[in-house]
C-alpha positions in Angstrom: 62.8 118.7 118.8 61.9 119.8 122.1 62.3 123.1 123.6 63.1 122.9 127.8 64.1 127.0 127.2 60.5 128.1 126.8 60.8 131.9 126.7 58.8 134.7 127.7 59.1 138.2 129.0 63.2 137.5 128.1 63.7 134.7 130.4 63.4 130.8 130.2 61.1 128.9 132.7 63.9 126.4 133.1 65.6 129.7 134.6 62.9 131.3 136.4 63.9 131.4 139.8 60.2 130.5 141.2 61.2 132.3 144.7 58.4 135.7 144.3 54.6 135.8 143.7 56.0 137.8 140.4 57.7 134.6 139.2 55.2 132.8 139.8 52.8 134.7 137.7 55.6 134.7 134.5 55.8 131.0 135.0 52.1 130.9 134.3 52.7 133.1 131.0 54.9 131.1 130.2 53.4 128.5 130.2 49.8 129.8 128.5 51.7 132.4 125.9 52.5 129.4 123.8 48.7 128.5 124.0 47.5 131.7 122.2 48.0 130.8 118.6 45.9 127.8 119.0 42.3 129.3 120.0 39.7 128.8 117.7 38.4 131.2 115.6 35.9 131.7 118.1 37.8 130.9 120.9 35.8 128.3 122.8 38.3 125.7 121.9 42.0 124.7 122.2 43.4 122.7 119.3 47.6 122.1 120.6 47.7 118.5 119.0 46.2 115.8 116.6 46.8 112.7 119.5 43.5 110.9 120.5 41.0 110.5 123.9 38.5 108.5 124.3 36.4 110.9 123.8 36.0 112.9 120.4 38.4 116.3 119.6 35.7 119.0 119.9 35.7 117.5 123.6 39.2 117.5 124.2 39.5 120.9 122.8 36.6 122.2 125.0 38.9 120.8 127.8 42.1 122.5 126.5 40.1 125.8 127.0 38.8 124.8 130.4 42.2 123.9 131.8 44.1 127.1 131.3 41.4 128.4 134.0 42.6 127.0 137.1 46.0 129.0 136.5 44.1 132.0 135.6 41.4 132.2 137.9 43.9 132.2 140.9 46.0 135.0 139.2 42.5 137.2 139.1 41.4 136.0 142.6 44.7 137.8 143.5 44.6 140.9 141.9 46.3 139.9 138.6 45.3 140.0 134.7 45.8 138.4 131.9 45.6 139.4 128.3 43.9 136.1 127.8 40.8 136.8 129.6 39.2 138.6 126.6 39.8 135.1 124.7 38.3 133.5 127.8 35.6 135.1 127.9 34.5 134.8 124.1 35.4 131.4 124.4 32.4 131.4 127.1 29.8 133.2 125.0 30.7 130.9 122.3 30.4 127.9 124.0 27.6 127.9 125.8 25.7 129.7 122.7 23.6 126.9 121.0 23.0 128.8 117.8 27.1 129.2 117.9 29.2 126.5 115.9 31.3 126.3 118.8 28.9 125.3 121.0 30.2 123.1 123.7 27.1 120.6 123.2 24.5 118.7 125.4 26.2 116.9 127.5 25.6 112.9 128.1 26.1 110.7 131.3 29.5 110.4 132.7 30.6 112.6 130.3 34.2 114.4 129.7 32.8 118.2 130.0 31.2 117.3 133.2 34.6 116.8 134.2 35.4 120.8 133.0 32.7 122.0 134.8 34.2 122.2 137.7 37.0 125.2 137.4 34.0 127.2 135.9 32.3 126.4 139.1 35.0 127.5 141.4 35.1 130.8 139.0 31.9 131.5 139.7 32.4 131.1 143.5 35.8 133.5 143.7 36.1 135.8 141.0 32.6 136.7 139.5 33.1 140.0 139.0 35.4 138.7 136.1 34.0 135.9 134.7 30.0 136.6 135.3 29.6 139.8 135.5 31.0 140.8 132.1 28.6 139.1 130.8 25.2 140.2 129.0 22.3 139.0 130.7 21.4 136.1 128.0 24.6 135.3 128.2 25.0 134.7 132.0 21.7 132.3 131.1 23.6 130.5 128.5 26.8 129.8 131.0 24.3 128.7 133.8 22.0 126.5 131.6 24.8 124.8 130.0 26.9 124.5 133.4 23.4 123.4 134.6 22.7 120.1 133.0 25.4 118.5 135.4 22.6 118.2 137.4 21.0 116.4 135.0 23.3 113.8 134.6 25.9 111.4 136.8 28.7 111.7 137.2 31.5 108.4 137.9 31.3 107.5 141.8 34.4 108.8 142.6 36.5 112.2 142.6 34.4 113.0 140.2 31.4 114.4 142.6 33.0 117.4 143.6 32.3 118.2 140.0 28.5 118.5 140.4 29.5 120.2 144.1 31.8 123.1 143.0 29.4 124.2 140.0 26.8 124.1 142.9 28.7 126.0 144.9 29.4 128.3 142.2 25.5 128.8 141.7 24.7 129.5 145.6 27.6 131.8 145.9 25.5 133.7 142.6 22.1 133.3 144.6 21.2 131.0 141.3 18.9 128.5 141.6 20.9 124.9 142.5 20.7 121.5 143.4 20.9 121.4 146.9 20.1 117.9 147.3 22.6 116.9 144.4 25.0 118.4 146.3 24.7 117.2 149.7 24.5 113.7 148.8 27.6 114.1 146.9 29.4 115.8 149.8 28.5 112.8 152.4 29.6 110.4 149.9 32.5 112.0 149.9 32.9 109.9 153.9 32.5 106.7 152.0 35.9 107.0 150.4 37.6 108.5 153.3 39.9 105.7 154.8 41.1 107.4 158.1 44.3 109.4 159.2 43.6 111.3 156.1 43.6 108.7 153.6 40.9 108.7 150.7 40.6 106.1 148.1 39.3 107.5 144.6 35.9 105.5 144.9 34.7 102.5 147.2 37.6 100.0 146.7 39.7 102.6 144.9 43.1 103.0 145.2 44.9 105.9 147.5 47.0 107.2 144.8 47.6 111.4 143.6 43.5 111.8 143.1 43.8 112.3 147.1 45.5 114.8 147.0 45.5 116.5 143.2 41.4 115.8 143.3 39.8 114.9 146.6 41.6 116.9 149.3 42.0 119.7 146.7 38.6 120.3 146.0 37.6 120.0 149.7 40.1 122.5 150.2 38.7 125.3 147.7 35.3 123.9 149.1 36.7 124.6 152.9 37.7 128.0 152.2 34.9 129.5 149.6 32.0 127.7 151.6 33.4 128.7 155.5 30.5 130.8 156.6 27.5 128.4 154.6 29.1 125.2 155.4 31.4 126.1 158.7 31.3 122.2 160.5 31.9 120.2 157.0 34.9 123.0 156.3 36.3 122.0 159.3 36.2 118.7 158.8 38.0 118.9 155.2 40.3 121.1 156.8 40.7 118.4 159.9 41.4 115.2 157.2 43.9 117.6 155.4 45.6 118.3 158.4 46.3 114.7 158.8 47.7 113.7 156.0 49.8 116.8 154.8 52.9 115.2 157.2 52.2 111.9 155.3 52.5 112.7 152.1 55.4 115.0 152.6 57.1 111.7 153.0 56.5 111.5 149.2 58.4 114.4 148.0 62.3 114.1 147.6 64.6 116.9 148.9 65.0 118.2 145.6 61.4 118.6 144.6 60.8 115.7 142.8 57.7 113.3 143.9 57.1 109.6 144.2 56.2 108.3 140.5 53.1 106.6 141.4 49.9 105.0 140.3 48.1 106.9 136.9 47.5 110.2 135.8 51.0 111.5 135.8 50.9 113.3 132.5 49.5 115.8 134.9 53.1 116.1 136.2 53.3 119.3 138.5 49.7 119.0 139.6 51.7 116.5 142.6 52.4 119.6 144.4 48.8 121.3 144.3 47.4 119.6 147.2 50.1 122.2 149.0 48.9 124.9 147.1 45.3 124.0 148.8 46.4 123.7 151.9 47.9 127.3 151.8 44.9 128.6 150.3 42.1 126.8 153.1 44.4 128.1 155.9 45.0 124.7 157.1 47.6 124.5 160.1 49.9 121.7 161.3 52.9 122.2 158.6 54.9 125.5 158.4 54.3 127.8 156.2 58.1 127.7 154.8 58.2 124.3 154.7 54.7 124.2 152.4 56.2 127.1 150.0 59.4 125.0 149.6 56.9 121.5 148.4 55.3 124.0 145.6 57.9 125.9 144.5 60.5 123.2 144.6 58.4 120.6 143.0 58.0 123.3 140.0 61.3 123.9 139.7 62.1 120.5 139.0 59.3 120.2 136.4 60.8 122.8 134.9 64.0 121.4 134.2 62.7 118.5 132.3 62.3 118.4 128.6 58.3 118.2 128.9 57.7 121.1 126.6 58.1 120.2 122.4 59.1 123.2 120.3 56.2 125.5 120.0 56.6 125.5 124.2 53.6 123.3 124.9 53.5 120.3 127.2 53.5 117.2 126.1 51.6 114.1 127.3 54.3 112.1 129.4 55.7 112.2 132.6 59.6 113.0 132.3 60.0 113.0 128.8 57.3 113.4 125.9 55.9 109.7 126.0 52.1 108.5 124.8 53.3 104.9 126.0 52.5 105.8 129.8 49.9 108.0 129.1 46.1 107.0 129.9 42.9 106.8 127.3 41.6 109.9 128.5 44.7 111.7 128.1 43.9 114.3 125.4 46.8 117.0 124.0 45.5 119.7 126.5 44.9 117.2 129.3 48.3 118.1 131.1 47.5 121.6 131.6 45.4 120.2 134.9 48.9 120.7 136.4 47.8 124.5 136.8 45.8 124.1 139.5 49.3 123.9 141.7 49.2 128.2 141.0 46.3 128.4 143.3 49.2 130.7 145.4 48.5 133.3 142.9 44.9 134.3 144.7 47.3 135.5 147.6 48.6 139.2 147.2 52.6 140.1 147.3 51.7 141.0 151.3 50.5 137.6 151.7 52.2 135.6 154.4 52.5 133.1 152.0 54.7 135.0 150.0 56.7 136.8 152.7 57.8 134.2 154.6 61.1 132.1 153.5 61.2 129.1 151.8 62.0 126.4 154.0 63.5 122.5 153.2 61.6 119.9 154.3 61.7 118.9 157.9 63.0 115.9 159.0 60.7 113.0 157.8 61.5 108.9 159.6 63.3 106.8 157.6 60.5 104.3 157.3 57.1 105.3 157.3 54.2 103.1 157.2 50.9 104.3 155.5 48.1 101.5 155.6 45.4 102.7 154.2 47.5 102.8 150.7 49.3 99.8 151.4 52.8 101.8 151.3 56.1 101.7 153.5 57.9 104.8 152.4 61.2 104.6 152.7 63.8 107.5 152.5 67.8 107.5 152.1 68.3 111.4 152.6 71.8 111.9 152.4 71.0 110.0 148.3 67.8 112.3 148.1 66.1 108.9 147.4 62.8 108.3 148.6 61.0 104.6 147.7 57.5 103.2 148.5 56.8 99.7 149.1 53.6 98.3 148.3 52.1 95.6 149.5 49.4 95.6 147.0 45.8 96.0 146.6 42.7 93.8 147.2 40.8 95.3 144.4 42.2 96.6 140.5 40.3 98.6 137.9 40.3 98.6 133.5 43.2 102.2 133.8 45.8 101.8 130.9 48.8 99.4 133.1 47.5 98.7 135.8 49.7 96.1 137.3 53.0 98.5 136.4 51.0 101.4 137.9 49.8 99.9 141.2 51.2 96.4 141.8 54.8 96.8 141.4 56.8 95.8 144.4 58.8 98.8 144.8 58.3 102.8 143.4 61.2 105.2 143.5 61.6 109.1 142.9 65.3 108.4 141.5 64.6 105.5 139.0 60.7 105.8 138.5 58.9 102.7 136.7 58.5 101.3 133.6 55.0 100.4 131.9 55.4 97.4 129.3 55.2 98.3 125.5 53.8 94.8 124.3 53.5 91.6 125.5 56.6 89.8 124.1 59.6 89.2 126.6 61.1 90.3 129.1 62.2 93.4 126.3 58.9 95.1 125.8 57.4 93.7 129.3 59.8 96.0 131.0 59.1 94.1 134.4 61.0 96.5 137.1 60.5 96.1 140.4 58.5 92.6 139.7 58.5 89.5 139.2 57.1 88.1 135.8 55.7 84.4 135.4 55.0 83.3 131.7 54.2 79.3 130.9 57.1 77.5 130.0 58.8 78.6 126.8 55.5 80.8 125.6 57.2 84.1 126.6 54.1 85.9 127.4 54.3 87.1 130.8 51.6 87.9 133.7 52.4 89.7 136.6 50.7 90.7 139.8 47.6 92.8 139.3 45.0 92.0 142.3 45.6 90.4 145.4 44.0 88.0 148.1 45.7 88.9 151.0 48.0 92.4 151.4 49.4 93.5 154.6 52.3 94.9 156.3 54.0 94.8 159.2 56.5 97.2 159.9 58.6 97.3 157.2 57.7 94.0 155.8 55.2 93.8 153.4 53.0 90.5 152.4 50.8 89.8 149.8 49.4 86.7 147.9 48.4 86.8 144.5 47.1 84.3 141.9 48.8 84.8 137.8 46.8 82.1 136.8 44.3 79.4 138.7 46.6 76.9 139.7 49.5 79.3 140.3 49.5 80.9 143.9 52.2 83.5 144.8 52.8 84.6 148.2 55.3 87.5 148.5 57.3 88.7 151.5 59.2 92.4 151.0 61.6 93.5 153.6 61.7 97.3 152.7 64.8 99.6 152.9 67.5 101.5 151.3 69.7 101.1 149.1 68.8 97.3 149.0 66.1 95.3 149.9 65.4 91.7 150.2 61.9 89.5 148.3 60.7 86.6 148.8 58.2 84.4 147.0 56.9 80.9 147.7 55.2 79.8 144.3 53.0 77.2 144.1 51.9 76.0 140.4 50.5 74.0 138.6 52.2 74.3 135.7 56.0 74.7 134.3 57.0 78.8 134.6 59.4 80.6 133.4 60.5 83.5 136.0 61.9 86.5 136.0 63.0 88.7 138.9 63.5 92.6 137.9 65.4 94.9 140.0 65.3 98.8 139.6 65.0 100.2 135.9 68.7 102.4 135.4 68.9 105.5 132.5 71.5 104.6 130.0 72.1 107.7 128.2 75.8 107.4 130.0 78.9 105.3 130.1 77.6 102.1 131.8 79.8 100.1 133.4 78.4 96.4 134.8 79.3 93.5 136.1 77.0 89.8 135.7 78.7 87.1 137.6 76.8 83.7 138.8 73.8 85.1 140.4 74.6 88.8 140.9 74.6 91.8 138.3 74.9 95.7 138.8 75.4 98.1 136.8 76.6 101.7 136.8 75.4 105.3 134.9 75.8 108.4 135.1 72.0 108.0 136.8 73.5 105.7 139.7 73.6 102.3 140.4 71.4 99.0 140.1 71.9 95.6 140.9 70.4 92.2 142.0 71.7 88.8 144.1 70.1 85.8 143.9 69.8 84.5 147.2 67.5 81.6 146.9 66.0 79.4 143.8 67.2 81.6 141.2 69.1 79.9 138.4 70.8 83.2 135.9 71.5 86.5 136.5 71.9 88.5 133.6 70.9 92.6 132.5 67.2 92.8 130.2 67.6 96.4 128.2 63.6 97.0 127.9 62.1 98.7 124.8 62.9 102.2 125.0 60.2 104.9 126.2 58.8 102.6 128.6 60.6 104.0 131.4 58.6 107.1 133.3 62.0 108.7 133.9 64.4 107.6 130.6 63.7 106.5 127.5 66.7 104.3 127.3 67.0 101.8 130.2 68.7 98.6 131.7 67.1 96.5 134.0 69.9 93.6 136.1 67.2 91.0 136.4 67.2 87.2 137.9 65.4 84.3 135.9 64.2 81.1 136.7 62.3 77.7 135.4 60.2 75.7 137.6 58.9 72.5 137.3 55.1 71.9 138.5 55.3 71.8 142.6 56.3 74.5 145.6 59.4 76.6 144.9 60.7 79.6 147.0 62.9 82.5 145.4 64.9 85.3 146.9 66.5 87.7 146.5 68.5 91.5 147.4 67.5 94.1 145.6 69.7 97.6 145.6 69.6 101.2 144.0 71.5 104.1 145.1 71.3 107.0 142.1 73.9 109.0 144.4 76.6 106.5 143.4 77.3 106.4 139.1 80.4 104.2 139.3 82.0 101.2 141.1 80.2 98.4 140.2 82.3 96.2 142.6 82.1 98.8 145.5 78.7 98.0 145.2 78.7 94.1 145.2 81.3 94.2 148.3 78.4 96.3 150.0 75.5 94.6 148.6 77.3 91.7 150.0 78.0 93.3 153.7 74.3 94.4 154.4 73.4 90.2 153.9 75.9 89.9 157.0 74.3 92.4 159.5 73.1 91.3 162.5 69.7 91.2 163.9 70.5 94.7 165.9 70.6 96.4 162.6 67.5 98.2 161.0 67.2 95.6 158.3 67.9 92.1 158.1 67.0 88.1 156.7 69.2 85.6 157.8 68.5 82.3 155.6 68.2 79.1 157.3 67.8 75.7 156.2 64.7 75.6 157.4 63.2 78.8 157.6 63.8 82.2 156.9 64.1 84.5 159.8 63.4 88.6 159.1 63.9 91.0 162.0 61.6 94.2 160.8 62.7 97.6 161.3 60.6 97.8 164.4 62.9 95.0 165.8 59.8 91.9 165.9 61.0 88.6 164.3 58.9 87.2 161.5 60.0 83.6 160.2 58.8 82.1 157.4 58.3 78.2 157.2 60.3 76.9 154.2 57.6 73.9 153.8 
């Protein structure tokens, strides 16, 4: 049973307003009240479930306790309490107390508590007169010879740096002794991943996914504003980068607070909004205040109105619903609670003009945006509240839980998420939205795209080529847009293949209403509409109902999907894709539109005619791209 109603102080968070700094602070007890029965009996660990990491319990309990901190060290950077500071500090004495069978332990290479270092760093930087100074003398040397051997050790070249930098931080800000060459090195490698107009990628190669914004930027941000006066040219700088790509990823944010379901790590759920929390707290200009209060809040209050709590009023490991399917190996049962770091707003006071100015909707964004450095064109339909990003893919992959369904999908939407495949058997458990799927003939074990050899975009069409298998090439054309858009693949094998063409992913918990007809089938929900046309090469149309819980968004789904079989030799397949979750009914309103938009003419913002020779696409920037049909 799950409990959306979590109550404290007489209200529900599902009901708390989220529009003062005082609801903001029972939003945080109520979401750490649950928490208290589950402390240790020494309180250096959190125990709120028996799911596994990859790393053993006592770890993932030592991160439990770490993660309530970056919701409670804002709240005491602003004045606040919190009943649980008593716990939190035992916790620390405990912890870092060898003799103590709660001892957090020596700590390896690359490992998990390195990771948990970091909010004790950022403590230690902005509130030690809470979290140091009650301390006992050998206990302060405990805390900073455990924190301390993160020196010691390396940390993963990525996001992960600013680990080793904000415990650094933390040290200097104490006049303790710290690794000052550590921490520079870390802080210039930090320009390695930065891609331009604000863009990082999480590591050389990396992908430009959340850890921009939820990691990277974030930390930069506490780093801009604790380290000003020590560090006044490289604060600047972070500030500078964060400047540039606040109006870009606004573009990922829907007008009712929901964000783009995107790339891994979403069991941290509301942590999508904290990069605006950082860029209140640095001071950063460029966006109005208003407008940045509205992303935070707004993007809360939609969390909160999802059943991502079970029944003792904990969250769950899942994205919109409980669900381990999604979830990553390093996912532990208080993993999620990283989402705190999005009440960083709490270190401001009620006269804070943070808090007295008014909540403001977003501003108007373009319809199509295109982001290069992560491979996106972002595409909103704001009269649906829809936003979508288009991906032309990504030259290099990594061993994440679902890759492919994480990063390589054609298509990623706020209204109808993604799906991540259960097992490898069909087209049922694949769960191939937004993709198309190539198995060997009759085997029914699928591949899709994971890496690619070519991606780039132009305008709003998108390219890529991509190999399955060695003597399979793929090269895939995307004209971007809403409510429809239009693929193309020219498929070059080797081999017989069985394809298959998925369109958007629809909830079925509703009345569904469809329509499969010679190459075309939509359906109809309560959640919108979906449907797909063949327009080229495609031999069935027909509706896949994937495995439930693979869905980010539903754990029931239907997916209208196109299917193929090729012989050895060149074969090209199109098709028109559309989604509109505004519209729940009138499956043949749809077809007689989906049908229209294939008849615009070249002055319109979107458009493929299909030749018999070539296909011609006029891009929403008006240049004509035609592809050979040789």
């Amino acid at each position: 049973m799950m409990n959306n109603d979590l109550t404290a102080a007489g209200s529900t968070i599902k009901d708390n307003p989220l529009q003062t700094r005082q609801d903001l602070v029972l939003a945080l007890s109520q979401l750490t009240d649950p928490l208290k029965p589950h402390y240790s009996p020494g309180n250096a660990r959190l125990s709120v479930g028996k799911t596994g990491a990859g790393y053993p319990a006592v770890i993932a309990e030592m991160e439990g306790f770490s993660r309530v901190l970056w919701g409670l060290v804002p709240l005491l950077m602003g004045g606040g309490d919190s009943d649980l500071m008593d716990t939190v500090l035992d916790g620390i004495r405990h912890g870092t107390d060898p003799s103590h069978e709660e001892y957090w332990g020596e700590v390896s290479d690359y490992d998990q508590r390195l990771v948990e270092m970091a909010v004790f760093g950022f403590a230690l930087a902005a509130i030690p007169e809470r979290i140091w100074q009650p301390l006992a003398p050998l206990e302060q040397e405990r805390l900073y010879h455990w924190l301390n051997q993160i020196n010691a050790h390396p940390c993963h070249d990525c996001n992960w740096l600013f680990f080793n930098v904000l415990v650094n931080a933390g040290f200097k800000k104490l006049g303790l002794a710290f690794d000052a060459g550590q921490m520079e090195r870390n802080l210039q490698r930090m320009d390695a991943f930065y891609l331009g107009e604000g863009w990082y990628s999480d590591g050389v190669g990396g992908h430009s996914d959340y850890y921009g914004p939820f990691a990277i930027h974030y930390y930069s941000l506490l780093y801009a504003k604790l380290m000003e006066k020590e560090d006044p040219e490289r604060s600047l700088l972070f500030k500078e980068r964060a400047r540039l790509f606040a109006p870009q990823f606004m573009a990922w944010f829907s007008p009712d607070g929901s964000a783009l379901p995107y790339g891994r790590s979403l069991a941290y759920r509301f942590a999508q909004s904290a990069f605006w929390s950082a860029y209140a707290y640095a001071g950063v200009d460029g966006i109005a205040p208003g407008v940045v209060k509205g992303l935070v809040l707004r993007n809360l209050r939609w969390w909160f109105s999802r059943p991502i709590f079970d029944d003792r009023g904990v969250l769950t490991i899942g994205y919109a619903y409980p669900n381990l399917i999604m979830a990553e190996s390093y996912n532990a049962p208080g993993s999620p609670y990283w989402a705190l770091k999005t009440f960083l707003p709490l270190a401001f006071g009620e006269d804070h003009p943070f808090w007295q100015v008014a909540e403001l909707p977003l501003p108007d964004i373009p319809a199509v945006t295109v982001q290069q450095p992560p491979h996106l064109v972002m595409v909103r339909e704001e009269e649906a509240g829809h936003v979508a990003a288009f991906n032309s893919g990504h030259l290099s992959s990594n061993a994440h839980t679902h890759t492919s369904a994480k990063y390589e999908k054609f298509v990623y939407s706020t209204a109808f998420g993604f799906s991540v495949p259960r097992a490898e058997w069909g087209l049922g458990q694949g769960a191939f939205d937004s993709m198309l799927a190539l198995s060997e003939g009759g085997d029914n074990l699928y591949r899709v795209r994971r890496q690619n050899l070519e991606s780039e975009i132009t305008d709003n069409v998108l390219r890529s080529v991509w190999k399955p298998w060695t003597d399979v090439e793929v090269r895939t054309w995307i004209v971007a847009g809403l409510p429809w858009h239009i693929r193309i693949h020219r498929i070059a094998t080797g081999r017989p293949l069985d394809a298959a063409e998925g369109g958007f992913a629809l909830g079925q918990e509703t009345e569904l209403e469809q329509r499969i007809g010679g190459l075309e089938t939509i359906v109809s929900t309560g959640w919108g509409t979906s449907g797909i046309r063949g327009l080229l090469g495609y031999g069935k149309a027909e509706l896949v109902w994937p495995n439930p819980d693979t869905n980010l968004l539903h754990p029931r789904t239907v997916l209208p999907t196109l299917t193929a079989s090729l012989a050895p030799g060149v074969h090209w397949l199109a098709s028109a894709v559309y989604g509109d979750p505004a519209e729940a009914a009138a499956p043949e309103e749809q077809v007689r539109r989906l049908g229209v938009v294939l008849e615009q003419s070249p002055e319109s913002a979107l458009n493929a005619d299909f030749l018999r020779d070539s296909i011609r696409i006029i891009t929403a920037g008006g240049r004509e791209i035609r592809i050979s049909l040789d």
